[in-house]
C-alpha positions as CSV (number, residue, x, y, z in Angstrom):
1,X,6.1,-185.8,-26.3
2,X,3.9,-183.2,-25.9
3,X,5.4,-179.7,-24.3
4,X,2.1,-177.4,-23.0
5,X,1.9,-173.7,-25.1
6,X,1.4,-172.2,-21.9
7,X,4.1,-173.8,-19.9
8,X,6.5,-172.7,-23.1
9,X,5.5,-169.3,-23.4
10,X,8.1,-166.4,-23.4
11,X,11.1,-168.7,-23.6
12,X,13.6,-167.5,-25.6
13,X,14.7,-170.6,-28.0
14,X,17.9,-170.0,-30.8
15,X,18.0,-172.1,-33.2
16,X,20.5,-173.0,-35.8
17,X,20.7,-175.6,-38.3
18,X,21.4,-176.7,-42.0
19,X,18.1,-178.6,-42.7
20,X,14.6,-177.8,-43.6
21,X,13.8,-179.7,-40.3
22,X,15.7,-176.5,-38.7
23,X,13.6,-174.1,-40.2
24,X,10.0,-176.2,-40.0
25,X,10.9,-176.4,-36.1
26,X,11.0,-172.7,-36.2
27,X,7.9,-171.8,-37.4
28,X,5.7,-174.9,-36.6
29,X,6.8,-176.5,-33.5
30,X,8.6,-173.8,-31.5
31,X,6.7,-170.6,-32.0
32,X,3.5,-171.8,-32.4
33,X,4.2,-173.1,-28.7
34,X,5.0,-169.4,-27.6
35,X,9.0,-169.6,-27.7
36,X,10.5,-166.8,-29.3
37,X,12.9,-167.3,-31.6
38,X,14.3,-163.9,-33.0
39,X,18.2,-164.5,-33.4
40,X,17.8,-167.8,-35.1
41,X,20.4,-168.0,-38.0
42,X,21.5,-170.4,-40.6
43,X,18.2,-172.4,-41.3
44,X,18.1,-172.2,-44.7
45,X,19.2,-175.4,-46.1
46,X,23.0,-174.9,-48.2
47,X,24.7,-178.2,-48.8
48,X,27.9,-175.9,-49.1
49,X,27.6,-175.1,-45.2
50,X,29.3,-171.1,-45.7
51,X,29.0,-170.8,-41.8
52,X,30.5,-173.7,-40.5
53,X,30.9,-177.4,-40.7
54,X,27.4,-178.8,-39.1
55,X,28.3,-181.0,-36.7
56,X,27.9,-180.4,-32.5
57,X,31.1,-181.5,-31.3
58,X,32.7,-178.7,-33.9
59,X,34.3,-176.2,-31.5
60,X,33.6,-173.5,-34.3
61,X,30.0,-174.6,-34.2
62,X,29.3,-174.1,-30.6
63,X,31.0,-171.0,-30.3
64,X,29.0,-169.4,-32.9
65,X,25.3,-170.8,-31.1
66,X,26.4,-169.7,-27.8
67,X,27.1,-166.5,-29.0
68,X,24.0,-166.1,-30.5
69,X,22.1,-167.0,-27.2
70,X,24.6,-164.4,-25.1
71,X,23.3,-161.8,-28.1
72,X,20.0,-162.3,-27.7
73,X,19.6,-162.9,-24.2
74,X,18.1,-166.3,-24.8
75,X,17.2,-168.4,-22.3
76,X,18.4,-171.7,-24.5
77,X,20.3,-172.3,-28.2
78,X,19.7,-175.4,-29.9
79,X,21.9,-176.9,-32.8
80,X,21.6,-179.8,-35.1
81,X,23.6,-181.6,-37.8
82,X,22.2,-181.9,-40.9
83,X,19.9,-184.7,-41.0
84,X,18.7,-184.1,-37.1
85,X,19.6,-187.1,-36.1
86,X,22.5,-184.9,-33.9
87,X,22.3,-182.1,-31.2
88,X,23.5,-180.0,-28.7
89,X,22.3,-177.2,-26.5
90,X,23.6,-173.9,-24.7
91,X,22.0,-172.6,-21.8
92,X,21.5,-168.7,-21.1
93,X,24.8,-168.8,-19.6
94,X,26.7,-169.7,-22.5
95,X,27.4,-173.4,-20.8
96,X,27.6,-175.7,-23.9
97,X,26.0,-179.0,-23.1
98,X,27.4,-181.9,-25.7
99,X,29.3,-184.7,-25.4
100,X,29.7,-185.8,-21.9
101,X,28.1,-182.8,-20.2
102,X,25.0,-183.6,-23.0
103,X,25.2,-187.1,-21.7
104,X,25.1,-186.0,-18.3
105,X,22.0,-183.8,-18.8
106,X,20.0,-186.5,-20.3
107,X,20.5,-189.0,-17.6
108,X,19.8,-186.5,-14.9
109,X,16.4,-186.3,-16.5
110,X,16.2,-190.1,-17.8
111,X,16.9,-191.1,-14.4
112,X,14.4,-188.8,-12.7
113,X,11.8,-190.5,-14.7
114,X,13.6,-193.9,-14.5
115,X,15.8,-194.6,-11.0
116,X,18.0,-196.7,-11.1
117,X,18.3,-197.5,-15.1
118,X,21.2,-198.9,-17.2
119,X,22.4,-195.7,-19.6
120,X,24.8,-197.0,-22.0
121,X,27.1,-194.7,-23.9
122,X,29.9,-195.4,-26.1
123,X,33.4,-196.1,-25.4
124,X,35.3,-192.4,-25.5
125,X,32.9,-191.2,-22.2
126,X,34.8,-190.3,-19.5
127,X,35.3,-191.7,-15.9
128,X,33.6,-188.6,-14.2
129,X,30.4,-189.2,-16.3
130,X,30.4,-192.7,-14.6
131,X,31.0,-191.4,-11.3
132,X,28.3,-188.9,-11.9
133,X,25.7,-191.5,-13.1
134,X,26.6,-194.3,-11.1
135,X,27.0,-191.8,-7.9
136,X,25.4,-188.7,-8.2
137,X,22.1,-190.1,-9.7
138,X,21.9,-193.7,-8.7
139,X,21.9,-195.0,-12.3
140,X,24.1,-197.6,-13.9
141,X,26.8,-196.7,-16.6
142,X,27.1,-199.4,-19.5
143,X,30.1,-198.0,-21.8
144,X,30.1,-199.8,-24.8
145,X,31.6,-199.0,-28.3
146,X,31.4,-196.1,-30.8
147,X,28.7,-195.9,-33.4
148,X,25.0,-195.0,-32.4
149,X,23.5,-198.1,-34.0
150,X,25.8,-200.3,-31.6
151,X,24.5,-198.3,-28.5
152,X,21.1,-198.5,-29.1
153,X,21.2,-202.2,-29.9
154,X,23.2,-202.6,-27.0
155,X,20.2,-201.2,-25.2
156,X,17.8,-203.4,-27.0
157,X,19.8,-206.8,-26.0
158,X,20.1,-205.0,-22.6
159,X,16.0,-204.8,-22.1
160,X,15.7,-208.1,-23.8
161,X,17.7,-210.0,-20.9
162,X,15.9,-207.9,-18.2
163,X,18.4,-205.5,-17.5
164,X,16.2,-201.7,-18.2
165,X,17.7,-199.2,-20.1
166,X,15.8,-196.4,-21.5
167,X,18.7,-194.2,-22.5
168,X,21.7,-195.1,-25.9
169,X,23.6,-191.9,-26.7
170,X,27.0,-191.0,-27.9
171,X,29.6,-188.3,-27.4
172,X,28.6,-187.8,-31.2
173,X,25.4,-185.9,-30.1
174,X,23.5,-189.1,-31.3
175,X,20.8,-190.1,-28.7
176,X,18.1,-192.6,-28.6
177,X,15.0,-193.2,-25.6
178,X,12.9,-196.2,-25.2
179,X,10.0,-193.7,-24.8
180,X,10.6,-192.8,-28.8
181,X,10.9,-196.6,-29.7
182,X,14.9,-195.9,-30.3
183,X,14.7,-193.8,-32.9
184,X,18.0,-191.6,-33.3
185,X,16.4,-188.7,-33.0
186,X,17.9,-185.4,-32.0
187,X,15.5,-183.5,-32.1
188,X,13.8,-185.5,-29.8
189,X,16.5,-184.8,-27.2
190,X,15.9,-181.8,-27.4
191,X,12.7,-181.3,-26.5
192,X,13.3,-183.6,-23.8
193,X,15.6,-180.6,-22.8
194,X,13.1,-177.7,-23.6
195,X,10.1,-179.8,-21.3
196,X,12.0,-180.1,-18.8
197,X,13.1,-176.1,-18.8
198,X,9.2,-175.2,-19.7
199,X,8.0,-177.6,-16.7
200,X,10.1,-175.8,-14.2
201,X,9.1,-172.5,-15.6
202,X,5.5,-173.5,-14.7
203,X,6.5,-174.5,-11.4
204,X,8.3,-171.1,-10.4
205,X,11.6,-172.5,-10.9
206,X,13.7,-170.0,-13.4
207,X,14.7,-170.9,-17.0
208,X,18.4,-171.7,-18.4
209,X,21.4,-172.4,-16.2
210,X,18.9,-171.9,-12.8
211,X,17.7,-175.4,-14.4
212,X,19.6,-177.5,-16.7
213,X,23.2,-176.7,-15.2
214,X,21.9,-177.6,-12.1
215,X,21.6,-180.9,-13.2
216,X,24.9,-181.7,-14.5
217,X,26.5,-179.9,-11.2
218,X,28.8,-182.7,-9.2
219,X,30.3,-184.1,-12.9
220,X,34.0,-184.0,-12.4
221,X,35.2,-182.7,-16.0
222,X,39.1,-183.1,-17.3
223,X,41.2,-180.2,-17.8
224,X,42.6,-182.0,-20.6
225,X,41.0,-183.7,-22.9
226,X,42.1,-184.4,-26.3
227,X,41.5,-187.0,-29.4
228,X,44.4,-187.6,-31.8
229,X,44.2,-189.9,-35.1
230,X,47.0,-191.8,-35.8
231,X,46.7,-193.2,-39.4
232,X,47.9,-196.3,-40.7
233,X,49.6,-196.5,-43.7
234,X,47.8,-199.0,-46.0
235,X,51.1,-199.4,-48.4
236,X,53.2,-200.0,-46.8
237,X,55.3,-202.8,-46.6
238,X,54.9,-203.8,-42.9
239,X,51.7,-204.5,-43.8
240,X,52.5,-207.2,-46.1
241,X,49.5,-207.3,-48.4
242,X,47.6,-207.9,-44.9
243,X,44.8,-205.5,-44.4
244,X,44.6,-202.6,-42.2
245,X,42.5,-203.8,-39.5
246,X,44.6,-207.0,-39.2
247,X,47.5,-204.0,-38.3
248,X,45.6,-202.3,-36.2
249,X,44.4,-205.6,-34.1
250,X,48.2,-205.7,-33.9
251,X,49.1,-202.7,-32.4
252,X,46.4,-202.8,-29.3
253,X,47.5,-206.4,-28.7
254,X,51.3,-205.3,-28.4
255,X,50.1,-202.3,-26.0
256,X,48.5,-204.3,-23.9
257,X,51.3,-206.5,-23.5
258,X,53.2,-203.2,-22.5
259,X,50.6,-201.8,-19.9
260,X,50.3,-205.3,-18.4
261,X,53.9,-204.8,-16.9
262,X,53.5,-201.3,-15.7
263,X,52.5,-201.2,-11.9
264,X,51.7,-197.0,-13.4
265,X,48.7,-198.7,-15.2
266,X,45.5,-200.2,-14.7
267,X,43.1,-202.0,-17.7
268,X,39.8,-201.0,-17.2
269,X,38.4,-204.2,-15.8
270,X,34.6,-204.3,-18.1
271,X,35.9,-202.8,-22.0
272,X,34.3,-203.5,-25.5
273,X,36.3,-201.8,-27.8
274,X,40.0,-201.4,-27.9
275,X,42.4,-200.7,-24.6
276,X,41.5,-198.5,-22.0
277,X,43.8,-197.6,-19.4
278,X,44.0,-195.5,-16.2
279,X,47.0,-193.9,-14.7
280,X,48.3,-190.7,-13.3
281,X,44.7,-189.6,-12.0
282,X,43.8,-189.8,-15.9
283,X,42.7,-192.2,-18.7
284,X,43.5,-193.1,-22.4
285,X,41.8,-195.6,-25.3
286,X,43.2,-196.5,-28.1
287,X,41.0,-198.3,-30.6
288,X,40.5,-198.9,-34.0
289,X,38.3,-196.7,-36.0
290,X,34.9,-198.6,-36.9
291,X,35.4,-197.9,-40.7
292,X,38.5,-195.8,-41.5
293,X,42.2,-197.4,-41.4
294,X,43.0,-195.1,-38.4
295,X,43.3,-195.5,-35.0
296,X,42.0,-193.0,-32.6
297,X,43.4,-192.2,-29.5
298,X,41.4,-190.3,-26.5
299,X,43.6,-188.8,-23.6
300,X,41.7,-187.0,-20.1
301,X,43.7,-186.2,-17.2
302,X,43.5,-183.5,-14.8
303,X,46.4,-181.6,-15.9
304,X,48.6,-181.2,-19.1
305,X,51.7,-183.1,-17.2
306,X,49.8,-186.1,-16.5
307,X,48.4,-186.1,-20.2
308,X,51.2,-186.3,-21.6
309,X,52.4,-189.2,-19.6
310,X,49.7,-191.2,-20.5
311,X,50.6,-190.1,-24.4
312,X,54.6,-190.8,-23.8
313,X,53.4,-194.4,-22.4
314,X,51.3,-195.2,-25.5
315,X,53.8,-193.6,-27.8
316,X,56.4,-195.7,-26.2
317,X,54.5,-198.8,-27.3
318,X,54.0,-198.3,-30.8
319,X,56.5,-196.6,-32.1
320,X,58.3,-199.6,-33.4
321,X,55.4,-199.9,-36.0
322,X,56.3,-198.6,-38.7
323,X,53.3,-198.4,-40.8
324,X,51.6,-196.6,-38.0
325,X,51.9,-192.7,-38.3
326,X,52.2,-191.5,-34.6
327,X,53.4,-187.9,-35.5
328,X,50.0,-186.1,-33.9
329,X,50.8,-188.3,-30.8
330,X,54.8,-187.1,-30.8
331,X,53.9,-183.4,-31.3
332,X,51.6,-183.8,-28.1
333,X,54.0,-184.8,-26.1
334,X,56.5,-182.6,-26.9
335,X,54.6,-179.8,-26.0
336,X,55.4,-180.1,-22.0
């Protein structure tokens, strides 16, 4: 990827980071290219992490880079994890693009290059990013399971049986191209980000939200949207010196026997991972957790009443097990 000095110069680019990549980006890739980067912060490595926990999907994180690019007046804030292999960006509005809007961005631009090919995600993404894929930009959505390495091989197997995909990324902030021989590389999503703001500099087109947000306009986002962990009790004695997994297998199977005889409720009709369900203009997926003995549950729906019916009809269906801890789940949908 190679991003023009001339194109780049006078953009204002914050950075922030925990890595030595952070602060090598800094002072060899970005300014050298004419980006100015006064207002940069935190990119000397500190495996204590005094600022914040360095991950982009960290609410505390994101608030502290977009008000570092609303400070400085920058035209675009870029953060990464630790090893680089996650990011996110804010525009010069202070819209945060990760997760699903980060996914949106990249296959806006993926698809410009690419009509028409297969983006696969992984299995938390919600149903407005495949409207706005499959709708707005004339791709295909493939929604597959958690874990980058599974999307990107997905996307491998994908090519392999003639099917293109050129796009694997997670809500995670993990994000892979064919272009970059599928490394997981964020920081190669990013400057996939800052070429496309530098190339519509050149061509008279503004910088920041006059560019990227445009992109991503037309993607229905949820009013709610939460993630809650319920945890499964490894000793206990429901679990009869079975293992967790074996538990947790049980659980899904018993809720989909409950959603299958509720005309409220809808399977999703192509899953890979755990039960996904519509109903009451919103969605929910329970699954098992790919390493820890925990199952995760995501909830979106337009409005707090209709989340918390989706969490009252999951709650309903696995409360009986006992060794399942469903007390995040209950507070939730008490709140109403």
């Amino acid at each position: 990827m190679e991003v023009s000095s001339r194109v780049q110069e006078g953009l204002e680019s914050m950075q922030k980071g925990k890595s030595a990549f952070s602060k090598q980006a800094k002072a060899k890739v970005l300014e050298p290219l004419g980006a100015i980067t006064t207002g940069s912060q935190f990119l000397e490595p500190d495996g204590m992490f005094p600022n914040h926990i360095p991950n982009p999907e960290d609410k505390a994180a994101m608030k502290a880079i977009t008000k570092a690019v609303l400070d400085n007046k920058a035209d675009l804030g870029i953060i990464f994890d630790t090893d680089v292999d996650r990011s996110a960006a804010v525009d010069s509005t202070g819209c945060e693009f990760n997760r699903n809007r980060l996914i949106a961005l990249m296959s806006a631009i993926v698809l410009e290059e690419h009509p028409g090919t297969t983006i696969v995600t992984d299995s938390v993404t919600s149903d407005g990013l495949t409207t706005f894929i499959e709708k707005k930009l004339g791709g295909k959505h493939h929604r597959f399971k958690r874990g980058y390495k599974n999307v990107i091989d997905e996307a491998i197997r994908l090519n392999s049986v003639g099917e293109e995909s050129h796009l694997a990324i997670e809500t995670s902030g993990h994000g892979a191209l064919k272009e970059n021989h599928w490394l997981d590389d964020g920081a190669y999503t990013m400057v996939k980000l800052l070429n496309k703001l530098a190339s519509a500099r050149a061509l008279g087109k503004g910088v920041g939200s006059e560019v990227l947000t445009h992109l991503v306009e037309g993607l229905d986002e949820p009013a709610v949207a939460i993630e809650l962990r319920l945890k499964i009790d490894q000793n206990h004695v429901d679990l009869k010196g079975g293992s967790f997994r074996d538990y947790g297998e049980a659980v899904l199977k018993h809720l989909e026997s409950k959603i299958e005889v509720d005309p409220n409720f809808q399977k999703a009709p192509v899953n890979y991972e755990g039960i996904r369900v519509s109903g009451f203009g919103g969605w929910f997926l329970l699954r098992l957790s790919l390493h820890d003995p925990v199952l995760p549950l995501n909830i979106e729906a337009a409005n707090n009443e209709d989340a918390v019916k989706l969490g009252v009809a999951v709650l309903g269906a696995v409360k009986e097990f006992s060794a399942l801890d469903t007390s995040a789940l209950y507070k939730f949908v008490q709140r109403s």
